[in-house]
Backbone as numpy.savetxt, mean C-alpha at the origin, in Angstrom:
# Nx Ny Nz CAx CAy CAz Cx Cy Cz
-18.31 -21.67 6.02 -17.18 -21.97 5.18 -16.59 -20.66 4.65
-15.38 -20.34 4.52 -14.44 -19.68 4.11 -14.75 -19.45 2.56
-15.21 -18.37 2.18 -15.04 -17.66 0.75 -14.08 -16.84 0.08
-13.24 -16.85 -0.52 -12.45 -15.71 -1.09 -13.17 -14.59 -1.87
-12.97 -13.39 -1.54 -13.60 -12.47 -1.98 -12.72 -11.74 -2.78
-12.86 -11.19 -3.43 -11.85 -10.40 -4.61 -11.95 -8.70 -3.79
-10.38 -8.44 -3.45 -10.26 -7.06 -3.01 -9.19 -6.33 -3.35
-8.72 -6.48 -4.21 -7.90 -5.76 -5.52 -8.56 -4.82 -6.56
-7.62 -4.24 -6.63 -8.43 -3.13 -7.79 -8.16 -3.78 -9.77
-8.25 -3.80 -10.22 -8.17 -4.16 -11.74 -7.40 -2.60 -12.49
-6.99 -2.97 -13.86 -5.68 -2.03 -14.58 -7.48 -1.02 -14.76
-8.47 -1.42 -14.98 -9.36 -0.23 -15.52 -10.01 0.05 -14.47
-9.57 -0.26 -13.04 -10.06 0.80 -11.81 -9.24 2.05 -11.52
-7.78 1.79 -11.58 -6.33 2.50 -10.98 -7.15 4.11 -11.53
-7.41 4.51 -12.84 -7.50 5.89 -12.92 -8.45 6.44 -12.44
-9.51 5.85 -11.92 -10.38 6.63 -11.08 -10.01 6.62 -9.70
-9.41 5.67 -9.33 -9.21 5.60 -7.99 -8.05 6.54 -7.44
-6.84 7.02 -8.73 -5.89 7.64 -8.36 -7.00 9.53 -9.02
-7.97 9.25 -9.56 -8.39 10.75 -9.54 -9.62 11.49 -8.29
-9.75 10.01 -7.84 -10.54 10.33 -6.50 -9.45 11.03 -5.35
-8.57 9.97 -5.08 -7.41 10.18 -4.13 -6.88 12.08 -4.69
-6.16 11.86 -5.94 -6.24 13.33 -6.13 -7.65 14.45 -5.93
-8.44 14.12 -5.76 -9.60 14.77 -5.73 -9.89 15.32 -4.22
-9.42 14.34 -3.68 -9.60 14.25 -2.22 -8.46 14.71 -1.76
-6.85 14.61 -1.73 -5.54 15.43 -1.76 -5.90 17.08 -1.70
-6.48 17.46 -3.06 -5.89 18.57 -3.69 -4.53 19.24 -3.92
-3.82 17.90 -3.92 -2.47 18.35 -4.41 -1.56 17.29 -5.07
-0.61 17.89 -5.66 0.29 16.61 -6.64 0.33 15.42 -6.33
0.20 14.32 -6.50 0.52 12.59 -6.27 2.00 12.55 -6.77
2.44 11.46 -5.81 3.55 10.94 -6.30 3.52 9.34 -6.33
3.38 8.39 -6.96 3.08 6.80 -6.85 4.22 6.37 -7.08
4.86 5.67 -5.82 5.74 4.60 -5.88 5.03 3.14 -5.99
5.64 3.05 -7.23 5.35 1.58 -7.87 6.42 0.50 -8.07
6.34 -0.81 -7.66 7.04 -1.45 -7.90 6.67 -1.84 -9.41
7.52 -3.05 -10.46 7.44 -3.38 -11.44 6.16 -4.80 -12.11
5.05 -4.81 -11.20 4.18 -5.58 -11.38 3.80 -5.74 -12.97
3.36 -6.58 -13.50 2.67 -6.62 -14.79 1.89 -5.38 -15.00
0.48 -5.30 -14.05 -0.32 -4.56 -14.08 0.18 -3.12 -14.48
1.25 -2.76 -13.57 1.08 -1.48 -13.72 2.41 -0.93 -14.60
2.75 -1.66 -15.30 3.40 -1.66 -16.93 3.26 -1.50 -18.08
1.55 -1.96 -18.20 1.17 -1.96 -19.28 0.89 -0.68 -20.15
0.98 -0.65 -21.34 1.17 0.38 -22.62 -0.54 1.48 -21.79
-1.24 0.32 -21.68 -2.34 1.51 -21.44 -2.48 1.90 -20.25
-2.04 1.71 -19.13 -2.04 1.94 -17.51 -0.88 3.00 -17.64
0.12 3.15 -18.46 1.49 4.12 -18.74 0.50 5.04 -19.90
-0.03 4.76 -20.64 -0.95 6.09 -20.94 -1.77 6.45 -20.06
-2.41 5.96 -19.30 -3.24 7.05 -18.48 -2.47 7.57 -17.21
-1.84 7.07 -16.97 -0.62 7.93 -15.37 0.06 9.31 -16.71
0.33 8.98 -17.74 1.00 9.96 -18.33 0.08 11.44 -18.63
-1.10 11.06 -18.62 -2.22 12.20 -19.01 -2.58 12.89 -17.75
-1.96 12.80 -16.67 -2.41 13.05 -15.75 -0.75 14.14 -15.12
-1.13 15.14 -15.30 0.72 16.44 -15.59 0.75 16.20 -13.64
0.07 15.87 -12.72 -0.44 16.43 -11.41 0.42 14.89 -10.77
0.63 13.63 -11.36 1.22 12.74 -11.03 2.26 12.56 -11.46
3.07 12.17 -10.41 4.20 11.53 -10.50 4.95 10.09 -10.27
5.52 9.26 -11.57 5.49 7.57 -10.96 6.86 7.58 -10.25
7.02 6.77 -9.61 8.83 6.97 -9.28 9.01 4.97 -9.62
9.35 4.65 -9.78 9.52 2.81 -10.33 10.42 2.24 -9.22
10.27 1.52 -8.74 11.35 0.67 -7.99 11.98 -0.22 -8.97
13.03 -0.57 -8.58 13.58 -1.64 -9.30 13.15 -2.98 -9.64
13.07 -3.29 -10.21 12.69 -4.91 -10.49 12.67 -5.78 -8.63
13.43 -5.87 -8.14 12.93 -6.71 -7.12 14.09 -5.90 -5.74
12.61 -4.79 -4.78 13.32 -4.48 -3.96 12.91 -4.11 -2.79
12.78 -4.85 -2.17 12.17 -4.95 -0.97 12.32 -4.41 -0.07
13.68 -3.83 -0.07 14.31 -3.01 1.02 14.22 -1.77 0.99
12.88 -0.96 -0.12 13.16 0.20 -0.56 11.17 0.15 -0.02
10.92 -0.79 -0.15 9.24 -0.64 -0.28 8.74 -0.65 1.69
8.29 0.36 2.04 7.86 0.33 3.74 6.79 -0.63 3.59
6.31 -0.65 2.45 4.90 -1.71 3.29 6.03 -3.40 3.56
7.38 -3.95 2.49 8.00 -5.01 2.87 8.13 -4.85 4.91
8.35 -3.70 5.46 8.24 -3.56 7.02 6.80 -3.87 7.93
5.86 -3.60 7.17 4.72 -3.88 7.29 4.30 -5.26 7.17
4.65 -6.20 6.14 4.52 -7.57 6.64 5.43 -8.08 7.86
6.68 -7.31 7.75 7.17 -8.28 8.60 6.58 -8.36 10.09
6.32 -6.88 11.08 4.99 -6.09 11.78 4.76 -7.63 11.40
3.35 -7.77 10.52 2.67 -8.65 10.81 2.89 -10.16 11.24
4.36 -10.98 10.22 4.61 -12.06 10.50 5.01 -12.17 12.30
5.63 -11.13 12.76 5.86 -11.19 13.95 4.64 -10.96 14.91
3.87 -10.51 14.35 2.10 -10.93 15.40 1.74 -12.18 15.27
1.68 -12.48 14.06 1.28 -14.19 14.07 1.82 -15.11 14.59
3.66 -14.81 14.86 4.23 -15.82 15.18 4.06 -16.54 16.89
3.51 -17.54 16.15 3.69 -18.72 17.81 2.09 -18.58 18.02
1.35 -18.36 17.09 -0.15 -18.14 17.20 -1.07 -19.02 16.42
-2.04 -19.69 17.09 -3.25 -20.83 16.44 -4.46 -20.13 16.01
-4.85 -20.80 15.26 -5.95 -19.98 14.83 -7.32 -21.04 14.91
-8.03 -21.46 14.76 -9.59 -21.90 15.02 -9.57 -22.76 13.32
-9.72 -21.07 12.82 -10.02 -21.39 11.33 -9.80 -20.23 10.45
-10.21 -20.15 9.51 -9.12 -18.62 8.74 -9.82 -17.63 8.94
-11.34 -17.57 9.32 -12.35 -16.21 9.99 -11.40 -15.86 10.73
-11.17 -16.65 11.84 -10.75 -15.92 13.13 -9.04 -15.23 12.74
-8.56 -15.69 11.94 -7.19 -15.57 11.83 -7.49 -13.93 10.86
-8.72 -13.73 10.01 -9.04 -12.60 8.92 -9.51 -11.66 10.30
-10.25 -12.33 10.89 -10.53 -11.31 11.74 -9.81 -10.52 12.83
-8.40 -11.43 13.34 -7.44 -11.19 14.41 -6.66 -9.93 13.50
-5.86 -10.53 11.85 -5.66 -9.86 11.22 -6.11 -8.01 10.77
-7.63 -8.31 10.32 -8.34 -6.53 10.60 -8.32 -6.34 11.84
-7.95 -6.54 12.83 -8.18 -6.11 14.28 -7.12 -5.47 14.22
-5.63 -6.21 14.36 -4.55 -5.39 14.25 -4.03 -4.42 13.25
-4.18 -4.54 11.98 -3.84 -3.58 11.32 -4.81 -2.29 11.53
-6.11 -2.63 11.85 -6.27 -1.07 12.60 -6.04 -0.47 13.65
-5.40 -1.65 14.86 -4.53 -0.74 15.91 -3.40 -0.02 15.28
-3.14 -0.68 13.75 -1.80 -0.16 13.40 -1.93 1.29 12.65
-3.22 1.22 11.98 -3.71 2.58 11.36 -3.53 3.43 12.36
-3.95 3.56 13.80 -3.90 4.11 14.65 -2.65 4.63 15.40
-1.92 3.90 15.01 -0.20 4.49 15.24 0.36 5.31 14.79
-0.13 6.36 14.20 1.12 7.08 13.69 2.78 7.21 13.16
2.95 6.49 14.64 4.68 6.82 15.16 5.17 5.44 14.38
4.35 4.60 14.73 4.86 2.92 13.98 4.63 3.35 12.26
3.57 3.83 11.53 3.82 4.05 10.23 4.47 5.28 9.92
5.00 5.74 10.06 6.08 6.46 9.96 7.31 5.46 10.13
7.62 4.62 11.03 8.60 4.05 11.45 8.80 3.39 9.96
7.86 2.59 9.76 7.90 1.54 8.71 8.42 2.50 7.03
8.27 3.96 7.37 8.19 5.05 6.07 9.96 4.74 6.04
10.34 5.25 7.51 11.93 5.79 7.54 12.75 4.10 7.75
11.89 2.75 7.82 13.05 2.38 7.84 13.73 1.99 6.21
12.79 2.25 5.70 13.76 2.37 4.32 14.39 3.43 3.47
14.44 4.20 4.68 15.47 4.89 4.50 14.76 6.81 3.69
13.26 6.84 4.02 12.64 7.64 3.40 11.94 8.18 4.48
11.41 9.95 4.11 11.68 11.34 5.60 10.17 11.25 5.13
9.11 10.26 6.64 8.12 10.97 6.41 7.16 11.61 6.70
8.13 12.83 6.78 7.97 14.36 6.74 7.19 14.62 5.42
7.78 13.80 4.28 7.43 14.48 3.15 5.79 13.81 2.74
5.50 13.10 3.78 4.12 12.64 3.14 3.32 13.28 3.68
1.75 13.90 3.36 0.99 14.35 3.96 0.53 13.39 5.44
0.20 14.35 6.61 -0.68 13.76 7.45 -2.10 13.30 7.14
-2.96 12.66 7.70 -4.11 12.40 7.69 -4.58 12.43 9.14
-4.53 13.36 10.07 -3.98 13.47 10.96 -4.22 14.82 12.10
């Protein structure tokens, strides 16, 4: 049987996780954030602020056309489409299968960077 597992981070994980990532960088962050609850709050905006090495940039209240991962579902709705699944293992598991052929693309995440309209040139490789 199918379990939901919790794989989100919580408002009192984000600062370690963004001082690991910087840790591991060694160089400035920049976090594009959309306007979620979470990452609004008085104390999640004090700790991004204590941190001189980050930078937030905010999206607008609702904008989809600005965010590459919105390109990234779609990528996905178009794998699924016209596709059966067993049961939701196989569908979780078809799912991690492809998004790590997709990790493996380069040229496609990049694609998904520039189609909203953003050079990325400017993001580090991992690579």
């Amino acid at each position: 049987m199918y379990t939901a597992k919790r794989a989100s981070i919580t408002q009192a994980d984000l600062p370690a996780l963004i001082d690991r990532v910087h840790a591991q960088l060694r160089a400035p962050i920049v976090l594009v954030w959309d306007n979620h609850s979470s990452h609004t709050t008085g104390w999640v905006r004090g700790q991004l602020r204590a941190r001189p090495w980050l930078s937030v940039v905010r999206l607008p209240a609702y904008a989809p056309g600005l965010n590459p991962v919105e390109t990234l579902w779609s990528h996905l709705k178009a794998f699924l489409a016209n596709r059966a699944f067993r049961n939701v293992d196989e569908l979780e598991q078809k799912l991690r299968s492809h998004l790590r052929s997709v990790q493996k693309r380069p040229g496609l995440l990049r694609g998904f960077i520039r189609s909203v309209g953003l050079d990325p040139d400017l993001f580090p490789s991992t690579t």
